[in-house]
PLY file of the C-alpha trace (Angstrom):
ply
format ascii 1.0
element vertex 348
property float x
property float y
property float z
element edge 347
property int vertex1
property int vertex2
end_header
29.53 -6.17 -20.13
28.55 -5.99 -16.80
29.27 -2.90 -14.49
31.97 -4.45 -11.90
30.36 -5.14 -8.10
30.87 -2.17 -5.79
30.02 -2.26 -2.15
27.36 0.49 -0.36
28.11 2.02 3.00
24.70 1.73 4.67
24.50 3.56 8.05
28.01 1.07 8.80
26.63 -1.93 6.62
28.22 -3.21 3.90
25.76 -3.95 0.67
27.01 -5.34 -2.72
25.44 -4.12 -5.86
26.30 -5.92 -8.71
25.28 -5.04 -12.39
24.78 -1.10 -11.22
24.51 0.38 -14.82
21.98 -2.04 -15.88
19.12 -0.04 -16.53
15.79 -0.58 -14.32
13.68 2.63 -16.14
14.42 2.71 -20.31
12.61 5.58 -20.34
15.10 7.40 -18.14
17.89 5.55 -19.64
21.37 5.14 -18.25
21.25 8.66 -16.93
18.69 8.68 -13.98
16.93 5.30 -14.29
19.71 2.19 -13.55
19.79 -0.11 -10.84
22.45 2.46 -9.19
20.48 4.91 -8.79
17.44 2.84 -7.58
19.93 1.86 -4.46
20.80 5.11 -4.13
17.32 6.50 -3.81
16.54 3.62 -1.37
19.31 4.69 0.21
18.62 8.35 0.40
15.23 7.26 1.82
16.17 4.93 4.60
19.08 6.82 5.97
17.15 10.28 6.27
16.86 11.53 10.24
13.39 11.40 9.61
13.13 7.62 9.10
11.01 7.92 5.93
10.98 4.35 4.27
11.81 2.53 7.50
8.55 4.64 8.85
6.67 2.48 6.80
8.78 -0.71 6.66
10.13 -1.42 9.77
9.09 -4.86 11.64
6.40 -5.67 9.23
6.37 -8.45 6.57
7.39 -7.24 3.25
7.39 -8.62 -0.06
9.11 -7.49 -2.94
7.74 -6.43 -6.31
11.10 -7.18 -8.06
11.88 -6.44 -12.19
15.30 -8.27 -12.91
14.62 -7.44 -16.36
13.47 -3.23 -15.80
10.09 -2.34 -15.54
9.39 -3.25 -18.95
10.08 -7.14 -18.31
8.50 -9.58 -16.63
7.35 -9.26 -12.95
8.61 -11.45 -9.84
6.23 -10.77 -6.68
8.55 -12.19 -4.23
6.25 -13.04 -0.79
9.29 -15.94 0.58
12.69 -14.24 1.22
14.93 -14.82 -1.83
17.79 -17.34 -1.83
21.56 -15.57 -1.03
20.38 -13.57 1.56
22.57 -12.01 3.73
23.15 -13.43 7.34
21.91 -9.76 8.55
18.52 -9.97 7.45
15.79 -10.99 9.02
12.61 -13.07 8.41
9.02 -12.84 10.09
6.66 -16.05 10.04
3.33 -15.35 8.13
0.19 -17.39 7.31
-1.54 -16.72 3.85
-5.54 -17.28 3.63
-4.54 -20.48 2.12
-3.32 -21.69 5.62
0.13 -22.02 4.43
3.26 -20.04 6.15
6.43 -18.90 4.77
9.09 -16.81 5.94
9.29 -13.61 4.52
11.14 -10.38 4.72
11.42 -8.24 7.97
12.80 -5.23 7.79
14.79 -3.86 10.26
17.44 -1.43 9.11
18.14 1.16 6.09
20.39 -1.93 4.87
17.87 -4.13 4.47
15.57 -1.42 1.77
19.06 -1.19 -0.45
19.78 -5.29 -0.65
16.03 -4.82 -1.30
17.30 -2.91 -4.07
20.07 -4.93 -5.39
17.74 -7.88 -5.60
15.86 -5.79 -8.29
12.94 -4.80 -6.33
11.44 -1.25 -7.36
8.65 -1.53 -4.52
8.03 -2.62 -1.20
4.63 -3.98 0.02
4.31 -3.96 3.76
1.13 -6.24 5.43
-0.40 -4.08 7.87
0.39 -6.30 10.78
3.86 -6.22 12.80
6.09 -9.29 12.86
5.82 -9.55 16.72
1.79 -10.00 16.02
0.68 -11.22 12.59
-2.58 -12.40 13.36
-3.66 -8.55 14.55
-2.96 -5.82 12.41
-2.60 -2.16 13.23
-3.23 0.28 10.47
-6.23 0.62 8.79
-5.87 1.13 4.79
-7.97 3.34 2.50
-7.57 3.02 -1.54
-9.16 5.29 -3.22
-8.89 3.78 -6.67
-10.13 6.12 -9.94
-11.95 4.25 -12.32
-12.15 4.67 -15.91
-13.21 8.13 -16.48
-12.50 9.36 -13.40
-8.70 10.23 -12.50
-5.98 11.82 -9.47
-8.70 14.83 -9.04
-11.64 13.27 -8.61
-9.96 10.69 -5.78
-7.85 13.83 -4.32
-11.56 15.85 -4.13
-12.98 12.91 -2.39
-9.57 12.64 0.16
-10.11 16.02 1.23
-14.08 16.63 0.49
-15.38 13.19 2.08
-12.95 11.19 3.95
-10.73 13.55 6.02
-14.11 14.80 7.85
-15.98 11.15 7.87
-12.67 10.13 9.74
-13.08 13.27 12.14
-16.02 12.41 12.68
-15.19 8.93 14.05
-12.33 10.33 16.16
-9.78 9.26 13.47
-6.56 10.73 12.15
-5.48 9.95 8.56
-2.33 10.44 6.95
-2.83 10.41 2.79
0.33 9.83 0.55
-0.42 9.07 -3.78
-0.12 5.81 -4.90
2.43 6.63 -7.31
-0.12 6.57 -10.28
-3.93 8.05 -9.79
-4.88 6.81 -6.67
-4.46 8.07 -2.62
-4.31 5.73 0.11
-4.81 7.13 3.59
-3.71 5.69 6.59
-5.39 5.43 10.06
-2.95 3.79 12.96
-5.24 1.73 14.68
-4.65 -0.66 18.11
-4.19 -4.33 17.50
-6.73 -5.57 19.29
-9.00 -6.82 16.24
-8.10 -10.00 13.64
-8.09 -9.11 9.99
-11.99 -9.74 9.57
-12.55 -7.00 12.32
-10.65 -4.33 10.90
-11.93 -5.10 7.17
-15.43 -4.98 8.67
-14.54 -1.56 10.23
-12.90 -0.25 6.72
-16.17 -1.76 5.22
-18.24 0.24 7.62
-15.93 3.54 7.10
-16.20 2.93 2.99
-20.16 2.85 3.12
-20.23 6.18 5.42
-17.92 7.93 2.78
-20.37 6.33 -0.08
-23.58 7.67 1.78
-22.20 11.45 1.47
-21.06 10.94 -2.09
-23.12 8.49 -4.17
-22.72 9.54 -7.61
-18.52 10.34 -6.96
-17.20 6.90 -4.92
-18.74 3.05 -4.86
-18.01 0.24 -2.73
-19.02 -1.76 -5.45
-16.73 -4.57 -5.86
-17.80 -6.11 -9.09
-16.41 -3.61 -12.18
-19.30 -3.71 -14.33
-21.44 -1.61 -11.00
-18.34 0.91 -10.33
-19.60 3.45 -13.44
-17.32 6.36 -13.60
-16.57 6.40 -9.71
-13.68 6.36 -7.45
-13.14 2.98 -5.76
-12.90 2.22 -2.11
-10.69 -1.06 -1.77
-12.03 -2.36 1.13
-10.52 -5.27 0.63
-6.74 -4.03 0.98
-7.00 -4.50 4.44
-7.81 -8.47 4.78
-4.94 -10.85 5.27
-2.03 -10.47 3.20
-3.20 -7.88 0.96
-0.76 -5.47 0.80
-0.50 -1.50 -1.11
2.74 -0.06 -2.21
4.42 1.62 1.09
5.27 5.27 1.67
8.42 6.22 -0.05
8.28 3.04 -2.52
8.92 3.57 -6.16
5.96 2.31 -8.98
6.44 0.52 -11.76
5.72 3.64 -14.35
8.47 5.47 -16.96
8.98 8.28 -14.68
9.91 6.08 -11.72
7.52 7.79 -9.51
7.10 7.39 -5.87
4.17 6.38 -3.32
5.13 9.61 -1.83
3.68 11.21 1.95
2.01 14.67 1.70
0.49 16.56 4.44
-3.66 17.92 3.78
-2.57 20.93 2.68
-0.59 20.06 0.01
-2.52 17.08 -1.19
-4.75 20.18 -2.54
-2.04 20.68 -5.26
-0.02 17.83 -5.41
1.14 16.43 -9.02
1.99 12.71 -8.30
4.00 13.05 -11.51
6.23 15.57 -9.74
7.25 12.80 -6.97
9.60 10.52 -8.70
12.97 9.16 -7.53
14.70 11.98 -8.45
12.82 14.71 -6.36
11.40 13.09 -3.80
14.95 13.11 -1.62
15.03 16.18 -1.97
11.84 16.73 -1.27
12.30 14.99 2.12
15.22 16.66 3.54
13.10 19.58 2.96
10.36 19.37 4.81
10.92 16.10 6.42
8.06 13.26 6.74
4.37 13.90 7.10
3.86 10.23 8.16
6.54 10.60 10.85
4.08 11.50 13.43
1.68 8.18 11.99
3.07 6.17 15.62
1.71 8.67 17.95
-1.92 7.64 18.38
-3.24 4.11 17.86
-6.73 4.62 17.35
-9.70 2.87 18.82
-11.55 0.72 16.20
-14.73 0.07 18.09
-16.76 3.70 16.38
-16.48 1.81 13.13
-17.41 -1.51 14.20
-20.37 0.10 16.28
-21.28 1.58 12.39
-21.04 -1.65 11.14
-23.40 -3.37 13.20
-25.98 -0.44 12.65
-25.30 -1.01 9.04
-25.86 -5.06 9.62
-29.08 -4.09 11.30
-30.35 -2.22 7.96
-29.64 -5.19 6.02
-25.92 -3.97 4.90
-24.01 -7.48 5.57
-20.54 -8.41 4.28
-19.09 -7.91 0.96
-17.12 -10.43 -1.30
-13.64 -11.73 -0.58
-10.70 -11.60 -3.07
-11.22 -14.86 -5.42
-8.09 -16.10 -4.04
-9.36 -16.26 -0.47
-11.46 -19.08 0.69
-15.04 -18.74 1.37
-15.75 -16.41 4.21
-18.18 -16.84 6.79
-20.87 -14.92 6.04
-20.09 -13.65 3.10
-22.12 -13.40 -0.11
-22.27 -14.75 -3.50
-18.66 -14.45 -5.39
-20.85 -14.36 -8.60
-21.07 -10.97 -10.96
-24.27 -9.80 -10.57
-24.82 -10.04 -14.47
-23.94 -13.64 -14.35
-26.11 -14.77 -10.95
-29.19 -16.02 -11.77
-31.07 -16.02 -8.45
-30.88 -12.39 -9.16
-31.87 -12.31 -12.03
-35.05 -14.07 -10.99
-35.79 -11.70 -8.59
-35.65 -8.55 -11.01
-37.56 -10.30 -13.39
0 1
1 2
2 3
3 4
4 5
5 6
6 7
7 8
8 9
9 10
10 11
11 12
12 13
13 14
14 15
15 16
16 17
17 18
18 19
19 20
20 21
21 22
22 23
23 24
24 25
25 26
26 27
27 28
28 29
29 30
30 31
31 32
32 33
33 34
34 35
35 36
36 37
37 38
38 39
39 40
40 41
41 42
42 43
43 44
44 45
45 46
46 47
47 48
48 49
49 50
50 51
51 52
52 53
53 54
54 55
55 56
56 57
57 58
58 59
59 60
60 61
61 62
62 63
63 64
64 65
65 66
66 67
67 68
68 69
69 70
70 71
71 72
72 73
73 74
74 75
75 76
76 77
77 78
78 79
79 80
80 81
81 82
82 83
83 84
84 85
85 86
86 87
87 88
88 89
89 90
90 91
91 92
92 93
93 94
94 95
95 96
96 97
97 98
98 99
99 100
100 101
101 102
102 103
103 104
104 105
105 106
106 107
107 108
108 109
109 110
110 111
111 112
112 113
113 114
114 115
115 116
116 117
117 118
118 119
119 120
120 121
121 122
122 123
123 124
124 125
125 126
126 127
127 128
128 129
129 130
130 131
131 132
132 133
133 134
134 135
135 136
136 137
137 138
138 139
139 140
140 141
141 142
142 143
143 144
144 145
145 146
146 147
147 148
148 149
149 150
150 151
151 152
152 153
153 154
154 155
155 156
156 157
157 158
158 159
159 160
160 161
161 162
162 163
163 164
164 165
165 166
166 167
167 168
168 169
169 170
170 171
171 172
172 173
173 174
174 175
175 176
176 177
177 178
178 179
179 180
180 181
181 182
182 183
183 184
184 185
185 186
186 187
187 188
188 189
189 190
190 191
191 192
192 193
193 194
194 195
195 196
196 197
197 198
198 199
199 200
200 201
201 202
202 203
203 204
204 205
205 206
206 207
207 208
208 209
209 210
210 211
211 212
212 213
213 214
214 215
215 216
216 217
217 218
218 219
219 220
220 221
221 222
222 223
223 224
224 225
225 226
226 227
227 228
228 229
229 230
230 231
231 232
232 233
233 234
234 235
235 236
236 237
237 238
238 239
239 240
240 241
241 242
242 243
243 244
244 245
245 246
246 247
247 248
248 249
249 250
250 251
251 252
252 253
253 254
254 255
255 256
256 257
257 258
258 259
259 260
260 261
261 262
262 263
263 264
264 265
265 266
266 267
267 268
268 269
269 270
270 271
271 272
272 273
273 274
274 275
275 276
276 277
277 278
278 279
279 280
280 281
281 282
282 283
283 284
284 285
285 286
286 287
287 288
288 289
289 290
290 291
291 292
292 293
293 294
294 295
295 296
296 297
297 298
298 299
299 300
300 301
301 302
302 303
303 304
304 305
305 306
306 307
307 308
308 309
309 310
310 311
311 312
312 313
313 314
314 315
315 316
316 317
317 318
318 319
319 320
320 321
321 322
322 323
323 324
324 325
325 326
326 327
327 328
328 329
329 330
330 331
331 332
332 333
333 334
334 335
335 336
336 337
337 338
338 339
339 340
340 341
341 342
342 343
343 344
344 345
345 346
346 347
């Protein structure tokens, strides 16, 4: 039977969990991976002094990556709020590449994370705009994404070896945090001054710079069969409504383990697989947030978009959209290069 509803103090709000024991992690089982201690995680997370979740969460449209069933079931990706809500939570108006809107979550309190919670989502996706502005976002995204054969190390060498100094060199401040699994995103607070095709055409511009110092170790490549056995710069995380797990959310793996903040220093010997629900609350009251200082300077984006017309110039133009997106102005061929036959031609 069912674990009886129970009702979570939230910094003075009242949130009902119901089904609590269910379990949300089998391999964790009913002592560290149910829906209970999910909320409380979330909890732990949004009420810290530091902020932490609400850091990355707060006044942006969210969607929720939501398992009703546990990670092993089937996955909702909720981008409309959810019927039921309660009368304290917010929405924010957003417009998909489709041209349709919806109303979707805005977070705006620790309260709002932990009904997160109750409505079975494990993690959070924040767009990379804020509600008051959707149309102009205001952090720029970097995924490094390991490809077969490569893993963590290789895209941690490349944090620390390539991008932390390309972004120096531009005037830029990142702040890396894992993915959860074998990735590293890094995360530049820029102004919002530029649409989404401006600041993907800066990331674009960053991604190639990184590539030029380290051919043979990262691609830009966004067809698989060119990666090879290189770390992959998403470029494409930062166009409209493309979203990466947020700081402090938990992943859909066994361990439960958490998109977690680390300073440069200890992204040299970070184990992602040490950063899980259970230890990363700890882990914050600690030594607090590295992202907490991520408000401080919103960077100018103009460096990179100077790069990007040099690039232009040299015959570097755009790159291809996400299939779901409609055709881009400017933009090449959504064909894979073993399939186009114009190219073919032209090699021969």
């Amino acid at each position: 039977m069912a674990s009886p509803a129970e009702i979570l103090d939230v910094d003075g709000t009242p949130v009902r969990l119901t089904s609590g024991d269910r379990v949300v992690f089998p391999a964790l089982g009913e002592a560290a991976g149910t829906k209970r201690h999910l909320a409380e995680y979330y909890r732990a997370v949004a009420t810290d002094p530091s902020g932490a979740v609400l850091t990355a969460l707060r006044d942006r449209p969210t969607h929720l990556q939501r398992f009703p069933d546990g990670v092993d079931g089937d996955e909702v990706y909720q981008k409309r709020l959810p019927k039921g809500a309660p009368d304290w939570v917010q929405t924010c108006g957003v417009r998909f590449p489709s041209g349709r809107s919806a109303e979707v979550l805005r977070v705006t309190s620790a309260a709002d994370v932990v009904w997160g919670a109750q409505m079975s989502t494990v993690t959070f996706h924040p767009w990379h705009t804020r509600c008051a502005d959707t149309d102009h976002p205001d952090e720029l995204r970097i995924d490094l994404d390991p490809q077969p054969g490569t893993g963590f190390d290789d895209a941690r060498a490349l944090a620390l070896d390539v991008v932390r100094p390309v972004l120096a060199e531009h005037g830029l401040v990142g702040y890396p945090k894992t993915s959860g699994g074998r990735g590293i995103h890094v995360y530049v607070r820029v102004q919002p001054t530029w649409d989404f095709v401006g600041l993907r055409r800066a990331a674009i511009a960053l991604a190639r710079d990184c590539e030029r110092r380290a051919p043979d170790r990262l691609t830009t490549a966004w067809w698989k069969e060119e990666r090879g056995e290189r770390v992959f710069v998403d470029f494409n995380q930062n166009a409209r409504d493309r979203t990466i797990a947020s700081a402090y959310s938990v992943r859909r793996t066994p361990r439960a383990t958490v998109s977690t903040p680390v300073t440069w220093d200890e992204l040299v010997d970070v184990d992602p697989d040490d950063c899980t629900m259970a230890t990363v609350p700890g882990l914050l009251a600690r030594r607090g947030d590295p992202m907490a200082g991520l408000d401080d300077v919103a960077h100018d984006l103009q460096p990179l978009l100077d790069l990007a017309a040099r690039d232009e110039a040299d015959g570097l133009g755009d790159l291809p959209y996400p299939p779901s997106y409609p055709k881009m102005p400017g933009e090449p061929k959504r064909v894979q290069p073993s399939k186009d036959r114009d190219l073919k031609q032209q090699r021969g």
